[in-house]
CHARMM-style PDB file with segment names, atoms N, HN, CA, C and O in Angstrom:
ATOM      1  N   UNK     1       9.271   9.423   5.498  1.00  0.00      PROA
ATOM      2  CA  UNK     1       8.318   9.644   4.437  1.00  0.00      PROA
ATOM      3  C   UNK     1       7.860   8.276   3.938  1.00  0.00      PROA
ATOM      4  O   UNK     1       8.544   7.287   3.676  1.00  0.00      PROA
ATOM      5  N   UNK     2       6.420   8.472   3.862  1.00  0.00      PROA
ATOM      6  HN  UNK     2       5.864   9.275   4.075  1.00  0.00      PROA
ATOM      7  CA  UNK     2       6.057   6.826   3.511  1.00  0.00      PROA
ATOM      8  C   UNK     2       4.598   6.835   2.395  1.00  0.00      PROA
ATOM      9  O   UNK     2       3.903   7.763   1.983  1.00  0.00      PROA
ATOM     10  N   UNK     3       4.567   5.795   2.236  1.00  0.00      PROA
ATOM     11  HN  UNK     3       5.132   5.041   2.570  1.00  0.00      PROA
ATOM     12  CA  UNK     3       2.849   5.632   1.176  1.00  0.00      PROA
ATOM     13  C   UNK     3       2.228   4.597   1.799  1.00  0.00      PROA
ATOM     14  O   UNK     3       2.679   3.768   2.590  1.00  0.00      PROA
ATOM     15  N   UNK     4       0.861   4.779   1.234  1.00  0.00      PROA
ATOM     16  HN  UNK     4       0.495   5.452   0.592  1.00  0.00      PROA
ATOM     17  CA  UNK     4       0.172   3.624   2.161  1.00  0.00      PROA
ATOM     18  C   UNK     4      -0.929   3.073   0.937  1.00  0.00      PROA
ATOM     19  O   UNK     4      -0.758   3.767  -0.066  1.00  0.00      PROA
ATOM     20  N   UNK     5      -1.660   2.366   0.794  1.00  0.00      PROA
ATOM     21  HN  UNK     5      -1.799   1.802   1.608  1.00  0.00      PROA
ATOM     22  CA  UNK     5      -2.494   2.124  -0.064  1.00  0.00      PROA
ATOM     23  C   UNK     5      -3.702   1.389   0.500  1.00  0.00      PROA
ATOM     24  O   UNK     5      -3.475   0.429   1.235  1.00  0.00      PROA
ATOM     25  N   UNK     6      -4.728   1.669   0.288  1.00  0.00      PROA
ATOM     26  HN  UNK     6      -4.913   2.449  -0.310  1.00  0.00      PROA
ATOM     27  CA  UNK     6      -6.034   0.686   0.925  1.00  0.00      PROA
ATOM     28  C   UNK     6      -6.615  -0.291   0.486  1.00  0.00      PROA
ATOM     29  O   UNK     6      -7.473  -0.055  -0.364  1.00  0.00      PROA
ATOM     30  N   UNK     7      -6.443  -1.344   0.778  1.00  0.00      PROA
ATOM     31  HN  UNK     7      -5.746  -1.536   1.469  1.00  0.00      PROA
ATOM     32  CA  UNK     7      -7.067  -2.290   0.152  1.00  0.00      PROA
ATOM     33  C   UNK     7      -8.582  -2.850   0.503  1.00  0.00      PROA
ATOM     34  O   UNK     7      -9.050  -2.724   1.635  1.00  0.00      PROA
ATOM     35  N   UNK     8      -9.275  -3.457  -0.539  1.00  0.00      PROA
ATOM     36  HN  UNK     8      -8.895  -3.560  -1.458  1.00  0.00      PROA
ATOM     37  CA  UNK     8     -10.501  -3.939  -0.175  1.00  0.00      PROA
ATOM     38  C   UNK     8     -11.289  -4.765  -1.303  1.00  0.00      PROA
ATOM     39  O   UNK     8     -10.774  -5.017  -2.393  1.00  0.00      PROA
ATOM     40  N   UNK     9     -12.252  -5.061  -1.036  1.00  0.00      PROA
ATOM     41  HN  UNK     9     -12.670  -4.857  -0.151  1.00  0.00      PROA
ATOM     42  CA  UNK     9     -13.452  -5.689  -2.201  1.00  0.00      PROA
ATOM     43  C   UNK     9     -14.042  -4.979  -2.694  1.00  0.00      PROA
ATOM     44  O   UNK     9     -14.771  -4.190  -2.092  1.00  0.00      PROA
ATOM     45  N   UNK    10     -13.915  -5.030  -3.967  1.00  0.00      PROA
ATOM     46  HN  UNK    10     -13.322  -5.671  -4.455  1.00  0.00      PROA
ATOM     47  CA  UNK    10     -15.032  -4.530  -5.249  1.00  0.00      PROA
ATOM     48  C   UNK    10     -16.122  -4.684  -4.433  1.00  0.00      PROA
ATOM     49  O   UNK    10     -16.143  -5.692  -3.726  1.00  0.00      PROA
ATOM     50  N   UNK    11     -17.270  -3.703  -4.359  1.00  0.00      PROA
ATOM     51  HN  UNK    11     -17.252  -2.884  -4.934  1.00  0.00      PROA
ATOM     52  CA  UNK    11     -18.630  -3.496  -4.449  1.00  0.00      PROA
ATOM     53  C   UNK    11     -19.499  -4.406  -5.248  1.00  0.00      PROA
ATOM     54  O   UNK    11     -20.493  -5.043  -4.902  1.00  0.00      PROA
ATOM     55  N   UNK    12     -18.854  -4.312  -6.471  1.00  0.00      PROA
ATOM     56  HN  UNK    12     -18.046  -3.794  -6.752  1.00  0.00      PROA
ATOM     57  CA  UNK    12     -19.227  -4.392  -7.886  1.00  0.00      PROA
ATOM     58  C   UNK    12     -19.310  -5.842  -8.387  1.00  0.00      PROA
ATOM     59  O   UNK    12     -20.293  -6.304  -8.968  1.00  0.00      PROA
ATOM     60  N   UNK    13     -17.751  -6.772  -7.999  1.00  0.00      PROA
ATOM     61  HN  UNK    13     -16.953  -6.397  -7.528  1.00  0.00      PROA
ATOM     62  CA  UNK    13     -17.616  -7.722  -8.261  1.00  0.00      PROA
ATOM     63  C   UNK    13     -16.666  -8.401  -7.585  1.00  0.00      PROA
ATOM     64  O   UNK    13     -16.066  -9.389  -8.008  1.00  0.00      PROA
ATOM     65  N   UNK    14     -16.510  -7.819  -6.424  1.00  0.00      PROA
ATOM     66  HN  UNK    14     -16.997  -7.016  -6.080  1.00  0.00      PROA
ATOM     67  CA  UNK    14     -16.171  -8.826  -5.242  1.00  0.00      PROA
ATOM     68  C   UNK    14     -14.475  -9.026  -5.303  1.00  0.00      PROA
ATOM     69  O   UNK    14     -13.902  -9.655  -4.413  1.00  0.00      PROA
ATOM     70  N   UNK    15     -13.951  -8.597  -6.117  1.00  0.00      PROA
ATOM     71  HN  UNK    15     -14.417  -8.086  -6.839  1.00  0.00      PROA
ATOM     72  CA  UNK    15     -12.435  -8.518  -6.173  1.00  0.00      PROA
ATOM     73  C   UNK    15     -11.726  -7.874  -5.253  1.00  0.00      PROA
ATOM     74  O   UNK    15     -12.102  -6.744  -4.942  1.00  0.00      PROA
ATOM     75  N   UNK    16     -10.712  -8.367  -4.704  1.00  0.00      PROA
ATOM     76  HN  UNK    16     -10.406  -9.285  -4.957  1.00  0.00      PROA
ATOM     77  CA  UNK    16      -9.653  -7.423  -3.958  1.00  0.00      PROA
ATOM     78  C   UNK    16      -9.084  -6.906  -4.924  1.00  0.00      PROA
ATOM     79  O   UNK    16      -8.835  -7.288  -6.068  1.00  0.00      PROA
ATOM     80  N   UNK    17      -8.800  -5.512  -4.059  1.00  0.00      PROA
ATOM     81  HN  UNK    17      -9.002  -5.201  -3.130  1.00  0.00      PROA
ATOM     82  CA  UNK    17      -7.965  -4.382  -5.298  1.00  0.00      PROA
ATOM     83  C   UNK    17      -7.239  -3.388  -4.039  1.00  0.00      PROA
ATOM     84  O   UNK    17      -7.474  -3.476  -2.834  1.00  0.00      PROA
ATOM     85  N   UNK    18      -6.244  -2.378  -4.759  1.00  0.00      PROA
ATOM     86  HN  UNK    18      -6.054  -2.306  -5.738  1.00  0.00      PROA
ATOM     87  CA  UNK    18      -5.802  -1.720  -3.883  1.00  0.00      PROA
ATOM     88  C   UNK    18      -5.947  -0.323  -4.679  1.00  0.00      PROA
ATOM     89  O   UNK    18      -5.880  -0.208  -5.902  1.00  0.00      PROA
ATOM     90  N   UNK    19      -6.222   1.028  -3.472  1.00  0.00      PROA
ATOM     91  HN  UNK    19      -6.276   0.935  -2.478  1.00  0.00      PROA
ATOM     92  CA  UNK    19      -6.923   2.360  -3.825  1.00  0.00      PROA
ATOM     93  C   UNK    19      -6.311   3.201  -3.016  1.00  0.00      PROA
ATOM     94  O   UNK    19      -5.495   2.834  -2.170  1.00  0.00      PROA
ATOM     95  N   UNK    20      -6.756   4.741  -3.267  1.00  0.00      PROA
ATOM     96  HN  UNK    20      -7.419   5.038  -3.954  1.00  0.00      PROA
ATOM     97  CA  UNK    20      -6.455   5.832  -2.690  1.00  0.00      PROA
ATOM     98  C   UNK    20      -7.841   6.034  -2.171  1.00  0.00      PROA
ATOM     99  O   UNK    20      -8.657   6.267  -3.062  1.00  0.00      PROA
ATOM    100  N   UNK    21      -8.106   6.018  -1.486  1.00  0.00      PROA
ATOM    101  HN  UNK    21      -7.443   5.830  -0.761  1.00  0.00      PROA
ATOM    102  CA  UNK    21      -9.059   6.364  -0.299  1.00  0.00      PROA
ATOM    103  C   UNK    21     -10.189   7.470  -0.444  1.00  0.00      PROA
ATOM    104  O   UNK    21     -11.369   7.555  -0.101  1.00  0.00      PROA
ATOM    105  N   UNK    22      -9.086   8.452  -1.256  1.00  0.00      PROA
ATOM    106  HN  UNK    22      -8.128   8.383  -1.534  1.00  0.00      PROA
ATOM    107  CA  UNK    22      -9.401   9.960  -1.547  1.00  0.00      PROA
ATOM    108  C   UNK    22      -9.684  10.336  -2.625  1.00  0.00      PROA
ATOM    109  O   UNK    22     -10.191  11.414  -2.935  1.00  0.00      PROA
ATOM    110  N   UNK    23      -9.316   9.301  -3.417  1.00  0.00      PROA
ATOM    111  HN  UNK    23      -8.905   8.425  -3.166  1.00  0.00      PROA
ATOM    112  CA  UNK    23      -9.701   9.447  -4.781  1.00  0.00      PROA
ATOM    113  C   UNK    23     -10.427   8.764  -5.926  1.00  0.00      PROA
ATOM    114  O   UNK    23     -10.770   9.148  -7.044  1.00  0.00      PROA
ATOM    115  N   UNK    24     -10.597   7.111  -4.970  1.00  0.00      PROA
ATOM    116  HN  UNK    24     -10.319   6.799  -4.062  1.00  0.00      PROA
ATOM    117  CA  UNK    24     -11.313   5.901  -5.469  1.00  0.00      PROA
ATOM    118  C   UNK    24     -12.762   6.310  -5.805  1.00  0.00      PROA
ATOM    119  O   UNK    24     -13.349   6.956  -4.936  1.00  0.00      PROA
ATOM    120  N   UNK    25     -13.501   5.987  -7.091  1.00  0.00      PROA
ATOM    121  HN  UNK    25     -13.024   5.463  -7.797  1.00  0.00      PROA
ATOM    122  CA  UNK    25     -15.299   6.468  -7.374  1.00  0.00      PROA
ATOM    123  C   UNK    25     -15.362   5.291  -6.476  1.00  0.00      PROA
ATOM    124  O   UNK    25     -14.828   4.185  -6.386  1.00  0.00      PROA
ATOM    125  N   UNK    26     -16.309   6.054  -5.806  1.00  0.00      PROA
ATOM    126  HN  UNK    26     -16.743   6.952  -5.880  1.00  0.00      PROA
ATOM    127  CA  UNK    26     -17.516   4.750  -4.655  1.00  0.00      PROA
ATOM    128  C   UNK    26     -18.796   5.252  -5.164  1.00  0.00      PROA
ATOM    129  O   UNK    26     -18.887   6.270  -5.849  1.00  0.00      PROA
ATOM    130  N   UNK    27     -19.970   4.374  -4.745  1.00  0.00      PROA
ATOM    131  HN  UNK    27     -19.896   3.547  -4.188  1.00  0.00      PROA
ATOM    132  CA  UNK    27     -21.055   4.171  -5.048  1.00  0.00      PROA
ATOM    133  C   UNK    27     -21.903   4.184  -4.088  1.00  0.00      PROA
ATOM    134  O   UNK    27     -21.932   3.036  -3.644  1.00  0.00      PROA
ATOM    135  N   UNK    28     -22.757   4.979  -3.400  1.00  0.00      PROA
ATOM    136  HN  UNK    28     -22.734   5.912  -3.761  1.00  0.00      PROA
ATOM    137  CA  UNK    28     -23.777   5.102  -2.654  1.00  0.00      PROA
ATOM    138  C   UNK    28     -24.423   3.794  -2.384  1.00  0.00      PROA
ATOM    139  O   UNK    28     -25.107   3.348  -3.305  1.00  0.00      PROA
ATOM    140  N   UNK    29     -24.315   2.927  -1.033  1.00  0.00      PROA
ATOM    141  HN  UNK    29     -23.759   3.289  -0.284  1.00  0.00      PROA
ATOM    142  CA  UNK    29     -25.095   1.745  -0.424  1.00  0.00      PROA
ATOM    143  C   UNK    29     -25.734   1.486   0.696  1.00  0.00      PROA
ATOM    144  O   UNK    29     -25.190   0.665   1.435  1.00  0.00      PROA
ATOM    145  N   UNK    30     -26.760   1.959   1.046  1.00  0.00      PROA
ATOM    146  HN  UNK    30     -27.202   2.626   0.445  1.00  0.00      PROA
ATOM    147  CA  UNK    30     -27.594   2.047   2.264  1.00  0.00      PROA
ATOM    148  C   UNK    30     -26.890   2.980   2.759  1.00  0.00      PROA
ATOM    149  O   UNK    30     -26.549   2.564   3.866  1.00  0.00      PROA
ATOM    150  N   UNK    31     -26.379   4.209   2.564  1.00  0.00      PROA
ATOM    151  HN  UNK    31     -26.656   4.547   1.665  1.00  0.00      PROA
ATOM    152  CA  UNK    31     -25.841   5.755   2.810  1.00  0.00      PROA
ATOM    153  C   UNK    31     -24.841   5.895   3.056  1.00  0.00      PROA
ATOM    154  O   UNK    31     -24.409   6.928   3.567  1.00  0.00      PROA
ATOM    155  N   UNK    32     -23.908   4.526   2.661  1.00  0.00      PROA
ATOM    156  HN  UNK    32     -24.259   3.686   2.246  1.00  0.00      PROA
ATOM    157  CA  UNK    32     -22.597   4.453   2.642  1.00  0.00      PROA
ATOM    158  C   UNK    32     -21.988   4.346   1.390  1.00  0.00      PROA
ATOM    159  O   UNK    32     -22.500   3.626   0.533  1.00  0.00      PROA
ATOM    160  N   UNK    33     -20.745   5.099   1.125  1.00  0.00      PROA
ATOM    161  HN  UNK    33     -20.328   5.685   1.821  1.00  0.00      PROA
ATOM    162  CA  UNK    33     -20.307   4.820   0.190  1.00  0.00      PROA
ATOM    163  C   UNK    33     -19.121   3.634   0.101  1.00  0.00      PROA
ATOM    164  O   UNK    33     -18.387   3.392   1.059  1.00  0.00      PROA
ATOM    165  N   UNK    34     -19.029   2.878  -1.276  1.00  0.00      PROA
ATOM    166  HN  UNK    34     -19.625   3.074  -2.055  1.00  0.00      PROA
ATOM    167  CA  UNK    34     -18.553   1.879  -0.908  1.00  0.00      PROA
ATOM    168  C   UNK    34     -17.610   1.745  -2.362  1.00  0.00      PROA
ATOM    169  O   UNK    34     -18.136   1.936  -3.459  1.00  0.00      PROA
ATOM    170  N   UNK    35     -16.101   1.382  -2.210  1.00  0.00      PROA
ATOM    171  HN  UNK    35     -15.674   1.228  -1.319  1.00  0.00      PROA
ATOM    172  CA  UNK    35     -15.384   1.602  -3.207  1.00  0.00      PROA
ATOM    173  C   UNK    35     -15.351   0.369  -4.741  1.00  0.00      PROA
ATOM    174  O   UNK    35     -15.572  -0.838  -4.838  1.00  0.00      PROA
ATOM    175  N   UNK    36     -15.017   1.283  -5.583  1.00  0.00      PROA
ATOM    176  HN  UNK    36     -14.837   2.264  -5.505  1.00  0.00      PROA
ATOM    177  CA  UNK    36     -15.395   0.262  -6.925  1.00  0.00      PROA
ATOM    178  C   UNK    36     -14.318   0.276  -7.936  1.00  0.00      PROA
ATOM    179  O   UNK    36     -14.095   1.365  -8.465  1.00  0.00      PROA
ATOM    180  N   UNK    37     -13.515  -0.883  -8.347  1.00  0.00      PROA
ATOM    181  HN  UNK    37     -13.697  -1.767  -7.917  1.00  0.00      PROA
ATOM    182  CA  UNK    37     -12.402  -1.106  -9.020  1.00  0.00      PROA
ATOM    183  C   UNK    37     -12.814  -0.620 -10.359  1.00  0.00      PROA
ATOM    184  O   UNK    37     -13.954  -0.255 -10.644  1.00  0.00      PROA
ATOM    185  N   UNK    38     -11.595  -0.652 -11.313  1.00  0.00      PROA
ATOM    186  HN  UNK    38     -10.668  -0.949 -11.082  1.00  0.00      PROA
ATOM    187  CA  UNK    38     -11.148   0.406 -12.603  1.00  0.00      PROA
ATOM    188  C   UNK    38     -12.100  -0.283 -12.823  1.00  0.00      PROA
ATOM    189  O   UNK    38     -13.144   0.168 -12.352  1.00  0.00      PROA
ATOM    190  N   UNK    39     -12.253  -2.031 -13.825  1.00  0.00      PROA
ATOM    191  HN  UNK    39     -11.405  -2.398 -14.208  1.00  0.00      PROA
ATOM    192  CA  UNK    39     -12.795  -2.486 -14.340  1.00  0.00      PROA
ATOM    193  C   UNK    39     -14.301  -2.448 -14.307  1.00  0.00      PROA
ATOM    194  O   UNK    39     -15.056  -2.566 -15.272  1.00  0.00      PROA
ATOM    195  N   UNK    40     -14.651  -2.246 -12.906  1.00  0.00      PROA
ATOM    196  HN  UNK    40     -14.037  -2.150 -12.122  1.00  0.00      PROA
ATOM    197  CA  UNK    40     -16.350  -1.854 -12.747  1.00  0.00      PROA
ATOM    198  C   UNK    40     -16.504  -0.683 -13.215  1.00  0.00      PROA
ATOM    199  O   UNK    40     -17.481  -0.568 -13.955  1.00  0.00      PROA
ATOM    200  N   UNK    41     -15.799   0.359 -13.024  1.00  0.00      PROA
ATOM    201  HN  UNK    41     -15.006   0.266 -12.423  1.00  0.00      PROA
ATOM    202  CA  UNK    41     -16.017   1.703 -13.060  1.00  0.00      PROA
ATOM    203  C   UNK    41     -16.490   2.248 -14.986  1.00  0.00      PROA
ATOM    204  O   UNK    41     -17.246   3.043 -15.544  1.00  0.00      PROA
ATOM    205  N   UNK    42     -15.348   1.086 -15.402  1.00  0.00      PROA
ATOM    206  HN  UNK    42     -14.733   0.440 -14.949  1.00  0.00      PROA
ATOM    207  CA  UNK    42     -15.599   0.715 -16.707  1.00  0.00      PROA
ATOM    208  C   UNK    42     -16.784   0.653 -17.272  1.00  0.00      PROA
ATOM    209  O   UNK    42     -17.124   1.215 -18.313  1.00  0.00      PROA
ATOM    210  N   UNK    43     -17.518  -0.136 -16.486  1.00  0.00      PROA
ATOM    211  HN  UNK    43     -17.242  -0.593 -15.640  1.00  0.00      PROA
ATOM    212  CA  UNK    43     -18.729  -0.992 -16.927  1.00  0.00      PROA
ATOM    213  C   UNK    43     -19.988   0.066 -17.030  1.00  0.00      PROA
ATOM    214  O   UNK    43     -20.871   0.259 -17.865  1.00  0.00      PROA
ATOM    215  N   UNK    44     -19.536   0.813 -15.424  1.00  0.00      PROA
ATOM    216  HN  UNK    44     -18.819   0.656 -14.746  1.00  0.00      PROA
ATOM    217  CA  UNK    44     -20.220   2.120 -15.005  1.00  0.00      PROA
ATOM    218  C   UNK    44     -20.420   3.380 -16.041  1.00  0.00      PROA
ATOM    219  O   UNK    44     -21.302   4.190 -16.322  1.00  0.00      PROA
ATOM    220  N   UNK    45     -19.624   3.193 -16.280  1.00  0.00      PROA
ATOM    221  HN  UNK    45     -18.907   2.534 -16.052  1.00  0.00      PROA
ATOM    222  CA  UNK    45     -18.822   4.403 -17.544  1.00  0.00      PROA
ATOM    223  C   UNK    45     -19.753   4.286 -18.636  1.00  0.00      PROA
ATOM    224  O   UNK    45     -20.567   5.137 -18.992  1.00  0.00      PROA
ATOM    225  N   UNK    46     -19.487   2.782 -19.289  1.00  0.00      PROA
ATOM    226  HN  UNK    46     -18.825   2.091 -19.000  1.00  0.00      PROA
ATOM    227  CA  UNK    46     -20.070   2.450 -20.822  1.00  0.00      PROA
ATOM    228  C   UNK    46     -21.934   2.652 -20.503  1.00  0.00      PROA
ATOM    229  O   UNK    46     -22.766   3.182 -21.239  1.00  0.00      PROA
ATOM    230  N   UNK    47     -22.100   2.093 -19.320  1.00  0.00      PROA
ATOM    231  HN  UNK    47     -21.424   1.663 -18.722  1.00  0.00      PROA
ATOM    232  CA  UNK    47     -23.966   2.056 -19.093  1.00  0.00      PROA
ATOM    233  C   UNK    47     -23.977   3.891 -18.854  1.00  0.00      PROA
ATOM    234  O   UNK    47     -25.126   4.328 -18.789  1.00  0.00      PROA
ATOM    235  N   UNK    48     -23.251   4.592 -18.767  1.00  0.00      PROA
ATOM    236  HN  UNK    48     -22.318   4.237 -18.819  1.00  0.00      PROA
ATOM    237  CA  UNK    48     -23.613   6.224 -18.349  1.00  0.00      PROA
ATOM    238  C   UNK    48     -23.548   6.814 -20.115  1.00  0.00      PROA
ATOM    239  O   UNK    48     -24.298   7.656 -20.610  1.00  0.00      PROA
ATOM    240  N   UNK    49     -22.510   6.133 -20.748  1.00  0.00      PROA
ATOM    241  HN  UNK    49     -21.901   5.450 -20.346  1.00  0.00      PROA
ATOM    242  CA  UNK    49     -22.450   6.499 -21.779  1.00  0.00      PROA
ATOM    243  C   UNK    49     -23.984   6.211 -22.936  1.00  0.00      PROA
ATOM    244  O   UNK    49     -24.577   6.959 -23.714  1.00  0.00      PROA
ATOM    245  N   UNK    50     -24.140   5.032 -22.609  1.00  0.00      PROA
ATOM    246  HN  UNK    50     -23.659   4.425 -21.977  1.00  0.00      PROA
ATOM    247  CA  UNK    50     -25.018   4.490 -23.386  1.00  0.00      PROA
ATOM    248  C   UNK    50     -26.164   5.247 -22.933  1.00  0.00      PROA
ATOM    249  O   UNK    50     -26.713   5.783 -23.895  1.00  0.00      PROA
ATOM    250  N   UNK    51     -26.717   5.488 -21.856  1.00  0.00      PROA
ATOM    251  HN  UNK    51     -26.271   5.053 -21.074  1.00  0.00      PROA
ATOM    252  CA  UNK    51     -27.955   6.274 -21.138  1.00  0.00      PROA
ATOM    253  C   UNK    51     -27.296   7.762 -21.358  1.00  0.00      PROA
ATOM    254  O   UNK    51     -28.033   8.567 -20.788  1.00  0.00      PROA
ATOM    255  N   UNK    52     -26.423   8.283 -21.838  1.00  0.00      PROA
ATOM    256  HN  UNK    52     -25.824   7.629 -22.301  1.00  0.00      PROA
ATOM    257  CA  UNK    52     -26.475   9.559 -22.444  1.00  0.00      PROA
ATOM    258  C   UNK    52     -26.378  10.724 -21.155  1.00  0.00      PROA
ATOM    259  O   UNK    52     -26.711  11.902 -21.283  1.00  0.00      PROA
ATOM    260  N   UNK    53     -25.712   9.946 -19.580  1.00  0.00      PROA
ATOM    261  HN  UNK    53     -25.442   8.989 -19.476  1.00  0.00      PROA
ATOM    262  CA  UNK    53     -25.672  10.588 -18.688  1.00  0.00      PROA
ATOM    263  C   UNK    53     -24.575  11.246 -18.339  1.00  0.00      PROA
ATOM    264  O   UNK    53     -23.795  11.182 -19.289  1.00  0.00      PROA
ATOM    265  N   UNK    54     -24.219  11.714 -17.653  1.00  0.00      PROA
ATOM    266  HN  UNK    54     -24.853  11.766 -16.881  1.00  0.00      PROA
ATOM    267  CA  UNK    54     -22.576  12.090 -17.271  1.00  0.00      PROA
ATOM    268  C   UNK    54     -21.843  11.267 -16.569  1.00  0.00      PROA
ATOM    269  O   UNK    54     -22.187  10.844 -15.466  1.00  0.00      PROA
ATOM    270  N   UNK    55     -20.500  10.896 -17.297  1.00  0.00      PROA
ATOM    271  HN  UNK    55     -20.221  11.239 -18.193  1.00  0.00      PROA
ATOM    272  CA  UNK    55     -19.506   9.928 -17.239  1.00  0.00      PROA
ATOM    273  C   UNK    55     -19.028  10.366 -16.107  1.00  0.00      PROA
ATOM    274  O   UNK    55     -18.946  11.572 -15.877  1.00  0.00      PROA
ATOM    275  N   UNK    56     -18.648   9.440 -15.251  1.00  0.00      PROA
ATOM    276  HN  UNK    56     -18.714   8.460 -15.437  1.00  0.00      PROA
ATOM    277  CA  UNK    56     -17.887   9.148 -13.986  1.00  0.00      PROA
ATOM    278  C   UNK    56     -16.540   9.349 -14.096  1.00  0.00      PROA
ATOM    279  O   UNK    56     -16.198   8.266 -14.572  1.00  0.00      PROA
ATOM    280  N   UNK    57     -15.693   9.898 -13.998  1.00  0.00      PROA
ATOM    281  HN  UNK    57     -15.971  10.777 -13.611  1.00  0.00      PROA
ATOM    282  CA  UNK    57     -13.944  10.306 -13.923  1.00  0.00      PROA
ATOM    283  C   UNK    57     -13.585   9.434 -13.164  1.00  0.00      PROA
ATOM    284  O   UNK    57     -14.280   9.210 -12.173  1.00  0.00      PROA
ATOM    285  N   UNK    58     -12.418   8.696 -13.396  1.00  0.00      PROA
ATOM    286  HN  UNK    58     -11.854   8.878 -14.201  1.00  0.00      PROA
ATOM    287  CA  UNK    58     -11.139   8.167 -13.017  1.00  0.00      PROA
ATOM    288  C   UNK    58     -10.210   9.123 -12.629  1.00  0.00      PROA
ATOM    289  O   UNK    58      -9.462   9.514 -13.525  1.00  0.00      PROA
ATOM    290  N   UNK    59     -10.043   9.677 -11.338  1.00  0.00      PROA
ATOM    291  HN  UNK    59     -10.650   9.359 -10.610  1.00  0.00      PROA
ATOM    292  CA  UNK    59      -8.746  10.319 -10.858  1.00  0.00      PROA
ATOM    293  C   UNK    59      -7.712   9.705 -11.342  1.00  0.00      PROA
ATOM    294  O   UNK    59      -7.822   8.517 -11.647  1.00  0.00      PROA
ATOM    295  N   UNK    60      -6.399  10.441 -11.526  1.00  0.00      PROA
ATOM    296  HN  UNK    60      -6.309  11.406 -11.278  1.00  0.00      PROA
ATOM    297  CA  UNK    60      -5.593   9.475 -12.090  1.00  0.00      PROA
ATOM    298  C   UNK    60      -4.591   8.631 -11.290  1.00  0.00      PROA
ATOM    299  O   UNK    60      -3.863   7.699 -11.631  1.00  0.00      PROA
ATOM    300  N   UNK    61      -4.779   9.229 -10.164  1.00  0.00      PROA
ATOM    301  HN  UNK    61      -5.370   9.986  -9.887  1.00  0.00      PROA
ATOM    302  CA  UNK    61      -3.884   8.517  -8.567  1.00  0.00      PROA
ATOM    303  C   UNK    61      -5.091   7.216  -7.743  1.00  0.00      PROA
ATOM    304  O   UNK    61      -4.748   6.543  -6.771  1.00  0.00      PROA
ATOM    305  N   UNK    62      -6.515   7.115  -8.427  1.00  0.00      PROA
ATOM    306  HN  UNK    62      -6.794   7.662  -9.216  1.00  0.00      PROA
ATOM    307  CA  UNK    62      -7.620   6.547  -7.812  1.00  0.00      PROA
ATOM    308  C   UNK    62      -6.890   5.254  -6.985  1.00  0.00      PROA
ATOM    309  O   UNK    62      -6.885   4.976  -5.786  1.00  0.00      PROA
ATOM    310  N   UNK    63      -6.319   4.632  -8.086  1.00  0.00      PROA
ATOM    311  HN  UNK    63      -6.323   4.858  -9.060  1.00  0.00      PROA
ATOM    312  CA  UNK    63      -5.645   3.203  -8.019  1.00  0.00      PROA
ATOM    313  C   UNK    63      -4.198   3.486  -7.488  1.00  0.00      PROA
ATOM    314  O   UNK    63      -3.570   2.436  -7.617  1.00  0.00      PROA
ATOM    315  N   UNK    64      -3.311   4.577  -6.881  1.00  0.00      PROA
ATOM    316  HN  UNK    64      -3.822   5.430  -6.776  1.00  0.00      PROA
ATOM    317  CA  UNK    64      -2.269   4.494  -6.472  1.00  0.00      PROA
ATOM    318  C   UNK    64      -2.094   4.546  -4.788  1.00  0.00      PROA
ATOM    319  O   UNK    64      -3.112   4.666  -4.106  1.00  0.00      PROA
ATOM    320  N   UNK    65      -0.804   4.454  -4.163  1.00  0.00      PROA
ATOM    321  HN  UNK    65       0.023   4.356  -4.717  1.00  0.00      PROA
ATOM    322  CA  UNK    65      -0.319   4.969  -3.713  1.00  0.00      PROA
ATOM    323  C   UNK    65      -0.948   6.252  -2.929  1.00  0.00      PROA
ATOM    324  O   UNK    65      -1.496   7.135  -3.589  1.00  0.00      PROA
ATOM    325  N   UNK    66      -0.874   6.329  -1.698  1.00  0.00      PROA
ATOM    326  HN  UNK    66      -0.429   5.612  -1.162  1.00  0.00      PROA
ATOM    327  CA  UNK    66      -1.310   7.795  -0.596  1.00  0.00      PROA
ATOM    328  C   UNK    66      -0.284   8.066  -0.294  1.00  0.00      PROA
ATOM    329  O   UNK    66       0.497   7.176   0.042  1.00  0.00      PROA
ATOM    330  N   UNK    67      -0.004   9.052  -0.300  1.00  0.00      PROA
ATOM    331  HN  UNK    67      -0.638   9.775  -0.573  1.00  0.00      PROA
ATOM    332  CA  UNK    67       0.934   9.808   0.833  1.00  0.00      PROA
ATOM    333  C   UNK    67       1.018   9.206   2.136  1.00  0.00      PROA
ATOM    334  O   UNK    67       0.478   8.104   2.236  1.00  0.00      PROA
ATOM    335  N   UNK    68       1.527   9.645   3.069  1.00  0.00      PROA
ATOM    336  HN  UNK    68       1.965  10.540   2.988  1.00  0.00      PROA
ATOM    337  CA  UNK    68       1.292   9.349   4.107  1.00  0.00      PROA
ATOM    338  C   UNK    68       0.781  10.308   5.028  1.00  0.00      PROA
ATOM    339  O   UNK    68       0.299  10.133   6.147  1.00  0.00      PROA
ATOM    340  N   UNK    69       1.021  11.668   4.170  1.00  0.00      PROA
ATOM    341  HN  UNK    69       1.412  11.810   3.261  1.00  0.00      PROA
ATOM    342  CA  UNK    69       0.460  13.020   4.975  1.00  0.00      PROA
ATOM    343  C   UNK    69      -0.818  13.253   4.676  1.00  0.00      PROA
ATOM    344  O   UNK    69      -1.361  14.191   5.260  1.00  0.00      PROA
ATOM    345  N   UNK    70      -1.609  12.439   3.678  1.00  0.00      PROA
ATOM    346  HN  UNK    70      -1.168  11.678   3.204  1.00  0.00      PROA
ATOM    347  CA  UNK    70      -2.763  12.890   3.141  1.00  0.00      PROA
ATOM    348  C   UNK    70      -3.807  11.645   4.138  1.00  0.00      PROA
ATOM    349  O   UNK    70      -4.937  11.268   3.827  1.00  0.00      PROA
ATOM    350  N   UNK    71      -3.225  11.331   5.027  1.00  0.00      PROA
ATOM    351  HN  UNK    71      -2.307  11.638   5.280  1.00  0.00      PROA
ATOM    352  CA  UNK    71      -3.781  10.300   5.511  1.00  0.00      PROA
ATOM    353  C   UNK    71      -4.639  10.753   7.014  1.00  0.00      PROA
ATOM    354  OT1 UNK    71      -5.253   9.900   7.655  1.00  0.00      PROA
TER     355      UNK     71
END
């Protein structure tokens, strides 16, 4: 039994971070989606808030740990 975690670069701001694959908010980029750390998602959040749109959810595993069966 094992976990795995994915790592990569912010979209957003270029940071390495580590994610769940399955649960990380990504962002639509030339028809790919492409993954975006807490702190952007943040940023994402407050500009959805402020434009009065619907807020983006944080899974709460986004930033953890995978299974290894969910893989």
């Amino acid at each position: 039994m094992g976990y795995a975690i994915v790592t990569g670069t912010c979209f957003g701001c270029q940071e390495f971070f580590g994610y769940n694959p399955h649960k990380v908010p990504s962002i639509p980029v030339n028809g790919v989606r492409q993954a975006i750390c807490r702190d952007c998602v943040g940023i994402v959040q407050g500009n959805q808030r402020r434009d009065k749109l619907p807020v983006t959810e944080i899974h709460p595993q986004a930033y953890e740990p995978i299974h290894e069966s969910e893989l």
